[in-house]
C-alpha positions, 0 to 999 in steps of 0.5 A: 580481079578481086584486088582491082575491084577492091580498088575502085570501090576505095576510091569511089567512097571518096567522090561520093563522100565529097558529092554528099559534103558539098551538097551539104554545105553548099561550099565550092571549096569541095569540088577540086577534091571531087574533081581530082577524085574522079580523075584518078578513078579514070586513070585507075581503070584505064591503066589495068592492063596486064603488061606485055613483057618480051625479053631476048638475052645474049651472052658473048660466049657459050663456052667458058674457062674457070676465071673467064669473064662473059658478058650478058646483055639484056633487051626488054620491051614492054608494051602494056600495062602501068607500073613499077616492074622489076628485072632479074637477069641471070644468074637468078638466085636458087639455079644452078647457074648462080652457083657456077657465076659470080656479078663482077661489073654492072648489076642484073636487077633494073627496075623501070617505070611503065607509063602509058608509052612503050618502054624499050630497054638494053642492060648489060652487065659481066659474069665471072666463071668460078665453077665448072659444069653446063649451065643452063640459062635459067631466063629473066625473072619479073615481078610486075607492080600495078600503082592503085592495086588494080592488078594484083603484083605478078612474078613470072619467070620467061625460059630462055633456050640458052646455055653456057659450058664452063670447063676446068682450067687446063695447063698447058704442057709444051712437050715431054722429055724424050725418054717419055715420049713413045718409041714408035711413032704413030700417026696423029689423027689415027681414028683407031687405038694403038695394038692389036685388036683383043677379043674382049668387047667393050661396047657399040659405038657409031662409027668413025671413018677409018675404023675396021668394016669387020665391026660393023654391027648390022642388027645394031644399025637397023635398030638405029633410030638415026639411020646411023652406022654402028660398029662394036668396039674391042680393046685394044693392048699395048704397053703405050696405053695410058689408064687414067682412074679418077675418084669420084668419091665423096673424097674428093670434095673436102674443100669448097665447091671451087677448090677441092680435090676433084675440081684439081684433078680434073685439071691435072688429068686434062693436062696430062691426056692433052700431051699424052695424045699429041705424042701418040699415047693411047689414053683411057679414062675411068671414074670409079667408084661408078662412073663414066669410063672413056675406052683407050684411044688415040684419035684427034677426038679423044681429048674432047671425049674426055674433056666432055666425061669430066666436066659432067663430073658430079661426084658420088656418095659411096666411098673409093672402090672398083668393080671387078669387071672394070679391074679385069678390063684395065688389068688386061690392057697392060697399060700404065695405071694413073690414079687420081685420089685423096688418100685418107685412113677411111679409103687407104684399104680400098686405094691398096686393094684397087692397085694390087688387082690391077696388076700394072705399073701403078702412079697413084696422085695424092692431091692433099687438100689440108691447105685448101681447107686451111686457107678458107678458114684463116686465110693466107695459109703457109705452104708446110711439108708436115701434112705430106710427112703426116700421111707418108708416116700414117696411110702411105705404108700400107699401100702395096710396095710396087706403087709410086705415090706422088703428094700434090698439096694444090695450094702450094704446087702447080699442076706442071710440077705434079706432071713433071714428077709423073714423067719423071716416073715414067722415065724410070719405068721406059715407057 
């Protein structure tokens, strides 16, 4: 209000100025300047209204695949005010949208001219998923222009409740050779995990149709605020159980926010548990150093429980390691241990201790990211065995002899080949 009062004193002092000039010099020529003078002192205060911005937004889809493209429209209707406005859509800049979505066609920013009629505006424009995670849709950012300064400029931010999910790529994998697959068949949709029942618990959980009544916790359903049935959750054993141990140490971030070890990972672990379950394995997920864990199970659901653990994936701090409780619970399920790291001569002696307490059948994954830091810096980078032969000679030694290491340099090899190695090993082993 400071600057519109501001304003019209400016341009009172011209009318004013021309009155004192004309009466002056008795001359006609000064009252077209005093006309107009005053006329834009009318417009001036009849247009300093604050505009009246509603916005609605759109996206053609609320779950996208690294590399998928999504469209965004835009509606915009304005029913007050005079002036220039500017419109962002998303992805606004500094969210954490705009790290996870790059502009590929049309353009986010508009600006439009607000006369003295409403303005009803439609923009649409295409985003590429380059990174995944969920991302909440920050809404449109505007910042409001008043031509004779009568309203000071105004930058507002409108939320608007949507998201998007954006999930890894994933390979999919068709069957497995017959030697892998397991020797009994199990059905495919039981909710229940394979082997007997341990005493060993694991956690309370809501309950799933078919699961044993002999669970039910019944303090911890009357604690439910839902009114929800609660069962307590048990281990189950068996040597058809597939550990899946993700690093999610600062390891597995050399590279880019895109292309790095965990972003690889987590697709190689997706594709492998996609096929696992179809052919009745019970799978289990752990991110250590100290992660999310997703107890073994076979159920039709277990793929998403996975898929939703990893794709809220971060990463930590700290370096590779595993608790001992964590050791103790993997360690008694007997289960074939995949672990997924970056082995490097700062965690080697971590990756060693965690496979020699785990006392199972171990596969450890090397996904080596040199080439990928190699081409973000020069390029196109040839695919070379030395890096592999580099680690073979300096890390992989002092790793324990019972463990099967397999080099994955992602740049160069494909997620299918790692998993045909894989089932190569487990051939061997006749799980």
């Amino acid at each position: 209000m400071r600057e519109g009062a501001r304003a019209i004193i400016i341009l009172a002092i011209i009318p004013v100025f021309m009155v004192i000039l004309a009466t002056v010099t008795t001359s006609k020529l000064y009252v077209m300047p005093l006309i107009f003078s005053l006329l834009v002192i009318f417009a001036a205060l009849s247009t300093g209204e604050k505009p009246d911005a509603s916005f609605s937004l759109k996206l053609d889809k609320r779950i996208a695949h690294i590399g998928e493209e999504v469209g965004v429209k835009v509606e915009v209707t304005i029913s007050r005010g005079y002036g220039l406005i500017m419109i962002r859509g998303p992805p606004i800049p500094g969210t954490d949208m705009a790290e996870g979505f790059e502009l590929v066609r049309g353009t986010n920013v508009h600006v439009i001219f607000k006369g003295f009629r409403r303005v009803h505006k439609e923009y649409e424009y295409i985003l590429k998923a380059v990174k995944r995670g969920s991302y909440p849709v920050e809404g449109v950012s505007y910042i409001y222009y008043h031509p004779f300064g009568m309203i000071e400029s105004i930058k507002e931010n409108v939320k608007i409740s949507e998201g998007i999910q954006v999930l890894p790529r994933v390979k999919l994998i068709s069957r497995l050779p017959a030697s892998v697959r397991p020797r009994e068949k199990a059905p495919r949709f039981s909710p229940s995990r394979l082997g007997s029942y341990s005493t060993e618990f694991w956690s309370v959980r809501e309950y799933v149709a078919g699961y044993p009544y002999r669970f039910i916790n019944w303090k911890a359903t009357a604690r439910n605020a839902g009114n929800k049935l609660m069962v307590n959750e048990y281990e189950r054993e068996g040597a058809r159980t597939i550990a899946l141990l993700m690093d999610g140490s600062l390891w597995m971030r050399y590279g880019s926010d895109i292309e790095n070890p965990m972003e690889y990972g987590i697709s190689l672990i997706l594709s492998l548990s996609r096929v696992f379950l179809r052919y009745g394995y019970s799978v289990g997920l752990w991110i250590f150093p100290k992660g999310a864990k997703v107890p073994p199970s076979s159920d039709s659901d277990q793929y998403y429980r996975l898929l939703k653990t990893l794709v809220e994936l971060k990463g930590f701090a700290g370096i590779s390691a595993l608790d001992e409780a964590m050791v103790r619970r993997i360690a008694g399920l007997k289960a074939v241990t995949l672990i997924v790291t970056n082995i490097t001569t700062g965690n080697v002696e971590e990756i060693s201790k965690i496979s020699s307490e785990l006392r199972s059948r171990a596969i450890i994954v090397d996904i080596i990211p040199d080439t990928i830091l190699m081409k973000n810096i020069v390029g196109d980078s040839p695919c070379s065995e030395w890096f592999i032969r580099d680690r073979v000679e300096g890390v992989y030694r002092r790793l324990p002899a019972s463990v099967k290491v397999i080099s994955w340099d992602p740049a160069c090899e494909g997620v299918g080949s790692v998993v045909a190695k894989i089932n190569s090993r487990m051939m061997m082993w006749g799980s």
